[in-house]
MDTraj code that builds the backbone (N, CA, C; nanometers):
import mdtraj as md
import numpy as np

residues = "UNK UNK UNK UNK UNK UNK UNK UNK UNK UNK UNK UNK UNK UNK UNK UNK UNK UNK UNK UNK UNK UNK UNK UNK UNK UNK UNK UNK UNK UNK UNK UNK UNK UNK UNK UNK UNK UNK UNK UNK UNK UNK UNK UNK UNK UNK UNK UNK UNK UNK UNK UNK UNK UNK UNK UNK UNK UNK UNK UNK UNK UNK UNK UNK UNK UNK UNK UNK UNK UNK UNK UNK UNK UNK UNK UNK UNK UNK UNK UNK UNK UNK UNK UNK UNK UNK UNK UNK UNK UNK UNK UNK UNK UNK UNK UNK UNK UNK UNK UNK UNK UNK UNK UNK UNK UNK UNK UNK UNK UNK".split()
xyz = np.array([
    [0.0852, -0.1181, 0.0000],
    [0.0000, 0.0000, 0.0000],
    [0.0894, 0.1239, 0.0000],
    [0.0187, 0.2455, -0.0408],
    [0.1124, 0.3675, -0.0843],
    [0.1276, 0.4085, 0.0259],
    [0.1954, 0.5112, 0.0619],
    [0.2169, 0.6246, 0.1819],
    [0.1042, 0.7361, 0.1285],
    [0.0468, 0.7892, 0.2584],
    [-0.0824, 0.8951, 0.2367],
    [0.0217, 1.0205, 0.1873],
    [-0.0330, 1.0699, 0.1261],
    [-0.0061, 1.2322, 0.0996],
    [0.0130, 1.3168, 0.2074],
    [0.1017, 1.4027, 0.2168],
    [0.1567, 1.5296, 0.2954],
    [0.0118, 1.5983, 0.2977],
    [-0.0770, 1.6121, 0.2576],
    [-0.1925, 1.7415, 0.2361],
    [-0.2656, 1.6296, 0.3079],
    [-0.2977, 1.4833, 0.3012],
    [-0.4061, 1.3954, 0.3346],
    [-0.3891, 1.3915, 0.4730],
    [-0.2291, 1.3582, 0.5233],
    [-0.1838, 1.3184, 0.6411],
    [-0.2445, 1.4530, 0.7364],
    [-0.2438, 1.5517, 0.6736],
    [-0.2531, 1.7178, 0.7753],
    [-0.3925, 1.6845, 0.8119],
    [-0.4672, 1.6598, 0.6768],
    [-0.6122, 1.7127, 0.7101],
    [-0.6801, 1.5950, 0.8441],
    [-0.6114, 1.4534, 0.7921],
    [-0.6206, 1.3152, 0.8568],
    [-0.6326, 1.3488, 1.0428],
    [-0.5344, 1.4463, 1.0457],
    [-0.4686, 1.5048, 1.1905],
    [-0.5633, 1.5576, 1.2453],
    [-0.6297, 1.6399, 1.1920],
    [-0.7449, 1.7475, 1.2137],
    [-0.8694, 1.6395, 1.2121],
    [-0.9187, 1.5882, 1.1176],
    [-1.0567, 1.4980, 1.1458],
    [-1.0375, 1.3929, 1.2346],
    [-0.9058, 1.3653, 1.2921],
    [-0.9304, 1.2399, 1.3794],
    [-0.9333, 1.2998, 1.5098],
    [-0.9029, 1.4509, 1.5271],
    [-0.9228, 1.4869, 1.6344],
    [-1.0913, 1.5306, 1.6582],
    [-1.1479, 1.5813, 1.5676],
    [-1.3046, 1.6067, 1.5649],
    [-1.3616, 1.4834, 1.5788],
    [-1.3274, 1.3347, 1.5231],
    [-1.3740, 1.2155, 1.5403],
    [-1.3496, 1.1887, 1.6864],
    [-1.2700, 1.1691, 1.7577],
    [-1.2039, 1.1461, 1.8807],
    [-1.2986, 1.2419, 1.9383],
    [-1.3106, 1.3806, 1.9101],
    [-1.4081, 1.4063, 2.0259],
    [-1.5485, 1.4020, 1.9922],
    [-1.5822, 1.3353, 1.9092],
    [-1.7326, 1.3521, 1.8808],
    [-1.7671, 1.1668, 1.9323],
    [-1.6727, 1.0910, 1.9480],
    [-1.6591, 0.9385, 2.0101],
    [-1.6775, 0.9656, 2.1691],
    [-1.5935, 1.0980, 2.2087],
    [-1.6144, 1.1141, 2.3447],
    [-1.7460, 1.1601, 2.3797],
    [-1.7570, 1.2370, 2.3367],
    [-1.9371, 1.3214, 2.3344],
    [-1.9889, 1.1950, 2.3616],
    [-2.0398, 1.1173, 2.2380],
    [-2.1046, 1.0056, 2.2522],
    [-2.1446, 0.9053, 2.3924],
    [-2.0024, 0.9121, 2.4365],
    [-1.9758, 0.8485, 2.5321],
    [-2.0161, 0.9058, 2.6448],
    [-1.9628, 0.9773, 2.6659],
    [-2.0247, 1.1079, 2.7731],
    [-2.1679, 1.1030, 2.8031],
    [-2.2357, 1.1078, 2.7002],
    [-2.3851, 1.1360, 2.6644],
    [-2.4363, 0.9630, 2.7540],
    [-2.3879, 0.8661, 2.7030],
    [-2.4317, 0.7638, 2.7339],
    [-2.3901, 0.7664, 2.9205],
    [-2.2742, 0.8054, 2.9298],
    [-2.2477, 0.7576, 3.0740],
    [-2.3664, 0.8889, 3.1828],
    [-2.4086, 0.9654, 3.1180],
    [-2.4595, 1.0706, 3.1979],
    [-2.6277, 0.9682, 3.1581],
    [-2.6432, 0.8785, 3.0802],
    [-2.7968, 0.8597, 3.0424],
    [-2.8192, 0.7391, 3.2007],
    [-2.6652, 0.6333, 3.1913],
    [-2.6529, 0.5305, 3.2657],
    [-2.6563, 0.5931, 3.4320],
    [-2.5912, 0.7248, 3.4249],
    [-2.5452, 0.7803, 3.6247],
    [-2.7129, 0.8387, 3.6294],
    [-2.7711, 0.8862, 3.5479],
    [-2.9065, 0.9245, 3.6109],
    [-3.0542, 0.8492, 3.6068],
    [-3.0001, 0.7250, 3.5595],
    [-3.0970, 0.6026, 3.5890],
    [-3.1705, 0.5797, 3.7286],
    [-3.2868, 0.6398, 3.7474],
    [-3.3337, 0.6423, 3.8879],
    [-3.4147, 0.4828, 3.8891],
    [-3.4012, 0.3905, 3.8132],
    [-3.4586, 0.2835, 3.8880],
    [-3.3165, 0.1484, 3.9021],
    [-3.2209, 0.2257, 3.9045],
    [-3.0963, 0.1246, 3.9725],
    [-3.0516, 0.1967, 4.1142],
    [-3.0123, 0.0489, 4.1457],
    [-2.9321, 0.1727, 4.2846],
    [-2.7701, 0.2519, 4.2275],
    [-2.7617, 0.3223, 4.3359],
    [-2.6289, 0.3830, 4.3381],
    [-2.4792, 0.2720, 4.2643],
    [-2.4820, 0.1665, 4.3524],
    [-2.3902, 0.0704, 4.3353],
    [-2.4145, 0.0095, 4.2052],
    [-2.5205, -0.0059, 4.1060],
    [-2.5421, -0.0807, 3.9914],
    [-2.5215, 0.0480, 3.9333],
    [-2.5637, 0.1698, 3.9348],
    [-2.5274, 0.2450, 3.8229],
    [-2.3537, 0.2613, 3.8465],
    [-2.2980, 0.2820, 3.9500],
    [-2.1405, 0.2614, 3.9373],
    [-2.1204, 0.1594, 3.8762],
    [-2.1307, 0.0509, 3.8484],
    [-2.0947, -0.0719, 3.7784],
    [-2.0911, -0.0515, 3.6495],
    [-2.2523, 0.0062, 3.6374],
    [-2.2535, -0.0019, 3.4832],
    [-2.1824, 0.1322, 3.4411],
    [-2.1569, 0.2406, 3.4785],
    [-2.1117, 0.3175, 3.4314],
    [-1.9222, 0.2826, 3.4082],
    [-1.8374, 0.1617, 3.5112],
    [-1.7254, 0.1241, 3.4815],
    [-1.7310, 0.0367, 3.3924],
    [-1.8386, -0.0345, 3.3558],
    [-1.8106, -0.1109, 3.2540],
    [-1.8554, -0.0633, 3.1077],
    [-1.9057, 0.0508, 3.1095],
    [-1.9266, 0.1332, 2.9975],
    [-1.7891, 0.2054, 2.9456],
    [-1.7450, 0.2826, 3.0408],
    [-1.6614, 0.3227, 3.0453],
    [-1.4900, 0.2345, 2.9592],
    [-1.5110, 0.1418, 3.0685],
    [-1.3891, 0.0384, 3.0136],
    [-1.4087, -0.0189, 2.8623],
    [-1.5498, -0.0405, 2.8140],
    [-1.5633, -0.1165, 2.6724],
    [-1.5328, 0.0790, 2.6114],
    [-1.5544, 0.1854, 2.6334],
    [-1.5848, 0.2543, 2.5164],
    [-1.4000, 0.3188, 2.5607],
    [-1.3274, 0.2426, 2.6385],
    [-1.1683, 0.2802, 2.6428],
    [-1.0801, 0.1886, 2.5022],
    [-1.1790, 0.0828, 2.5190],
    [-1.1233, -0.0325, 2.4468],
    [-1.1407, 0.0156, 2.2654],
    [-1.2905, 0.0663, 2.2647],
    [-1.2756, 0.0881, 2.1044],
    [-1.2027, 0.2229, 2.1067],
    [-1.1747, 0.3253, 2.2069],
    [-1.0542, 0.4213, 2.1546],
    [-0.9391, 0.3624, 2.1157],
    [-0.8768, 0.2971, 2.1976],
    [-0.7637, 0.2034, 2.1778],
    [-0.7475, 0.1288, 2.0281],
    [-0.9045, 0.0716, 1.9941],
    [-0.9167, 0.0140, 1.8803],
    [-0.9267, 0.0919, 1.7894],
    [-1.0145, 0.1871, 1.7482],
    [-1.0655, 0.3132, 1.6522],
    [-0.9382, 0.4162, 1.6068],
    [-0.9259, 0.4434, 1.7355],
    [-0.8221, 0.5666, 1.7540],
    [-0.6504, 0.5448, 1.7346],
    [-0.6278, 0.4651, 1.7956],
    [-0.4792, 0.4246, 1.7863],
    [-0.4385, 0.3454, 1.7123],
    [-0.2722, 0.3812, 1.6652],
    [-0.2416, 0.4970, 1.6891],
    [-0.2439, 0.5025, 1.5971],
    [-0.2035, 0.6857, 1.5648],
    [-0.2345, 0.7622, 1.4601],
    [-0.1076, 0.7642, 1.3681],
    [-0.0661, 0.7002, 1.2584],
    [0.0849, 0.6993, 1.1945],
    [0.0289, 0.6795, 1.0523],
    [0.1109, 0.7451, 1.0057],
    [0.1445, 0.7325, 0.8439],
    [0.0794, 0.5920, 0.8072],
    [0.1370, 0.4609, 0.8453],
    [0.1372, 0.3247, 0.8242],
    [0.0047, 0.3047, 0.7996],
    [-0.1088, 0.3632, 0.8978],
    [-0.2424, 0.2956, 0.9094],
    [-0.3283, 0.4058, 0.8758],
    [-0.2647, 0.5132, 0.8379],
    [-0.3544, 0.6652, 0.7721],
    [-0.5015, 0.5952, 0.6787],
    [-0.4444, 0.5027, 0.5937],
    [-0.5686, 0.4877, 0.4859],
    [-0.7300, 0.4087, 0.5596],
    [-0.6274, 0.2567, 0.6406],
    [-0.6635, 0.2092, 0.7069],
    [-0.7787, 0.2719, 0.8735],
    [-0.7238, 0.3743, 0.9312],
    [-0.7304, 0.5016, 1.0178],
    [-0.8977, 0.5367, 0.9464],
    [-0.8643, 0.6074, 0.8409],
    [-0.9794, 0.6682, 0.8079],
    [-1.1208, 0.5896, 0.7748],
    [-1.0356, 0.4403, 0.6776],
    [-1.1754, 0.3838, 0.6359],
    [-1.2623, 0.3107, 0.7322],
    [-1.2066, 0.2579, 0.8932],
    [-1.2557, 0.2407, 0.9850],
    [-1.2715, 0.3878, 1.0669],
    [-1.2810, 0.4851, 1.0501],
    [-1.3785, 0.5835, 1.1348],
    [-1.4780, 0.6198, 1.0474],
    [-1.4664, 0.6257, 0.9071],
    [-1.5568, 0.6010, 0.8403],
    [-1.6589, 0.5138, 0.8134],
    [-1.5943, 0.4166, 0.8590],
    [-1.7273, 0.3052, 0.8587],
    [-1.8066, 0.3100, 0.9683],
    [-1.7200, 0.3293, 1.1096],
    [-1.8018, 0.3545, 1.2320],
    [-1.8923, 0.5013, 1.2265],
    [-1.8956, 0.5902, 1.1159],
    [-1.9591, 0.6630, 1.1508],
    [-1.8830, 0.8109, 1.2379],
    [-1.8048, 0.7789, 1.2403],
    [-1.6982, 0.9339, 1.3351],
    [-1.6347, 1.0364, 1.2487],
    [-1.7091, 1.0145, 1.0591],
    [-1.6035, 1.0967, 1.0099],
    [-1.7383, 1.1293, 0.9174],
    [-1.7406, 1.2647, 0.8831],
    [-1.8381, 1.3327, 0.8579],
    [-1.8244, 1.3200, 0.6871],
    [-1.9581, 1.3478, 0.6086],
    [-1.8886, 1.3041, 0.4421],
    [-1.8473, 1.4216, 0.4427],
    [-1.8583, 1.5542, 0.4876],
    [-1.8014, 1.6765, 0.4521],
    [-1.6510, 1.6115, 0.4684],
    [-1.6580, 1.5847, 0.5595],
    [-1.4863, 1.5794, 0.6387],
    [-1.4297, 1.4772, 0.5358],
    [-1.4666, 1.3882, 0.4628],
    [-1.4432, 1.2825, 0.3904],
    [-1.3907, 1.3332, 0.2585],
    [-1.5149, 1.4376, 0.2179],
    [-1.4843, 1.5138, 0.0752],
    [-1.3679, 1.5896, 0.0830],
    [-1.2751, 1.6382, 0.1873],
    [-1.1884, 1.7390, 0.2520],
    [-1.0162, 1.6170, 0.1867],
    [-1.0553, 1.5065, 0.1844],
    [-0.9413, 1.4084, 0.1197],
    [-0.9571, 1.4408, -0.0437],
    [-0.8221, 1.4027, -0.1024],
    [-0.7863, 1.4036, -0.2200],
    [-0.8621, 1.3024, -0.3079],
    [-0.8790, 1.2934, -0.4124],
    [-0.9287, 1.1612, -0.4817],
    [-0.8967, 1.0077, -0.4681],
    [-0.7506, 1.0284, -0.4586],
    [-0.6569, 0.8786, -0.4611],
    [-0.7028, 0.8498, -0.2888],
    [-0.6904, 0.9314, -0.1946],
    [-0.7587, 0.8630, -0.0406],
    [-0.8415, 0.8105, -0.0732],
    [-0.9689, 0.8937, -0.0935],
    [-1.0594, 0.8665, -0.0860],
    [-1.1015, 0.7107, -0.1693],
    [-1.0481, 0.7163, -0.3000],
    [-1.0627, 0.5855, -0.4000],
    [-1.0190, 0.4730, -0.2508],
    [-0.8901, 0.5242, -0.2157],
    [-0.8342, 0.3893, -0.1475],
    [-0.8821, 0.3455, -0.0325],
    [-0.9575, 0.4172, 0.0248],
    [-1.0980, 0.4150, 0.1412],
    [-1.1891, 0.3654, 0.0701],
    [-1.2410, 0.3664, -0.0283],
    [-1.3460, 0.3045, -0.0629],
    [-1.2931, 0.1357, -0.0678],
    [-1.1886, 0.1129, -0.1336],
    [-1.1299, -0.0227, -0.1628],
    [-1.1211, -0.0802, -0.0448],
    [-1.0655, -0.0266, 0.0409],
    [-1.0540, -0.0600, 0.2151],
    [-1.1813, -0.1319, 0.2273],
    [-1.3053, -0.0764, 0.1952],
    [-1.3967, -0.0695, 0.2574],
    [-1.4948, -0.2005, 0.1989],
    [-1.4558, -0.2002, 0.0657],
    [-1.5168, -0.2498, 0.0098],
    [-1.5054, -0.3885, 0.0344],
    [-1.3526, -0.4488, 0.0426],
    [-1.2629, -0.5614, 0.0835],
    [-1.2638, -0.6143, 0.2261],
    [-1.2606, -0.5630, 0.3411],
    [-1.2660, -0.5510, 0.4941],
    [-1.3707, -0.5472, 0.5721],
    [-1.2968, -0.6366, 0.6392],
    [-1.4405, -0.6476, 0.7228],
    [-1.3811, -0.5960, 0.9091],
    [-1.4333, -0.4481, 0.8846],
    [-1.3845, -0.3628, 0.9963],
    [-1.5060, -0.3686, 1.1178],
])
top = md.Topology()
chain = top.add_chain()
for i, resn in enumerate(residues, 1):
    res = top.add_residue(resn, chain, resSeq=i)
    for name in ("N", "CA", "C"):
        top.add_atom(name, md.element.get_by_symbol(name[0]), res)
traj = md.Trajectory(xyz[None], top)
């Protein structure tokens, strides 16, 4: 596979940080839906809120990391598939990314 482009890699930098925090939002949103659950007790919503917590550490780890040249194409066509990368933000890549995100995508099972 090629090396991403100098212009792809910049913009790559910038949408994975808007992805990364729009994954956190998400998350956020859910752990505030789980802490104000008034028909658990105190101790079950702590539970569930660590084990929310720990699975949505795991797909950062998975989604997010790390961010290198090597897995740039790879990087994008899985936040793209999950949904964390906006088509604006998508159209913001060159043609040849984008072609090679589609191929990613098309082939993989992310």
């Amino acid at each position: 596979m090629r090396d991403i482009k100098e212009s792809d890699w910049r913009i790559l930098r910038q949408v994975h940080k808007a992805a990364l925090d729009r994954f956190c939002d998400k998350a956020l949103h859910e752990l505030e839906r789980i802490a104000s659950d008034r028909s658990k007790s105190s101790h079950q919503k702590y539970l569930d809120v660590w084990t929310n917590l720990h699975q949505r550490d795991k797909e950062i780890a998975k989604f997010f990391d790390p961010l290198e040249r090597s897995n740039a194409f790879m990087m994008i066509a899985t936040l793209k598939h999950r949904g964390f990368i906006t088509e604006e933000e998508l159209a913001r890549f060159g043609p040849e990314t984008r072609e090679t995100v589609d191929v990613i995508l098309g082939v993989a099972r992310l």
